[in-house]
N, C-alpha and C positions, 0 to 999 in steps of 0.2 A: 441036234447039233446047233447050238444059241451061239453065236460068233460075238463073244460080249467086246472085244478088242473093234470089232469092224463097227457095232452099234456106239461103242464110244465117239469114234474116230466119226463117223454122222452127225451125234449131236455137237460135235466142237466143228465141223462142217457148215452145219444148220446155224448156227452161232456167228459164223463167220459170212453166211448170206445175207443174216439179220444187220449184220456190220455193214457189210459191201452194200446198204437200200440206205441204212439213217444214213452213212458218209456221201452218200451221192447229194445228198440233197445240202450238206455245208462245203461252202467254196474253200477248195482247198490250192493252198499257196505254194509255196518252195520251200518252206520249210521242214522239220522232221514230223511232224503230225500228216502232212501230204504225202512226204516218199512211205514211209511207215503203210499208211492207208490202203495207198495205190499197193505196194508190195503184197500185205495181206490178202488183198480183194481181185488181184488179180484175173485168178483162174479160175477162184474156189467154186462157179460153175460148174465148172469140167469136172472139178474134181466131185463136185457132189453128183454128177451124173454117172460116173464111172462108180462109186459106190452104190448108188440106189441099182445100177445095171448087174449090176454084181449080189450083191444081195437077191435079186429077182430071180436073176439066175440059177442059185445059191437052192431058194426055195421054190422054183419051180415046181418040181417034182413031188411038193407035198401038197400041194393046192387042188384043191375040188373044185371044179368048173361045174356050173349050177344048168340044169338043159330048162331052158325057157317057154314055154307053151306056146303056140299059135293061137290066139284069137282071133 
């Protein structure tokens, strides 16, 4: 079960964190490139954490946990 709509919607996610790091670092005014900016950058945090939670979730159940030796 490959959830290609939810791995889209990550990398345009992923794209939009990349955005929300270079715009921090140019001073942003009052004009349409600022509200624009801040709009986009907002949350997209959140929102990529609710994805990656979900995904994990998602694939929990198929994941081999590896047992580690004691030395």
């Amino acid at each position: 079960m490959f959830l290609h709509y939810i791995h889209n919607l990550r990398g345009i996610i992923i794209l939009l964190v990349v955005f929300a790091h270079a715009v921090a670092v140019v001073p942003q005014g009052d004009g349409d490139f600022g509200y624009l900016s801040r709009s986009f950058t907002a949350n997209v945090s959140v929102i990529f954490t609710v994805i990656a939670g979900y995904l994990f979730a998602v694939l929990l159940d198929r994941y081999q946990f590896k047992k580690i030796s004691n030395c």
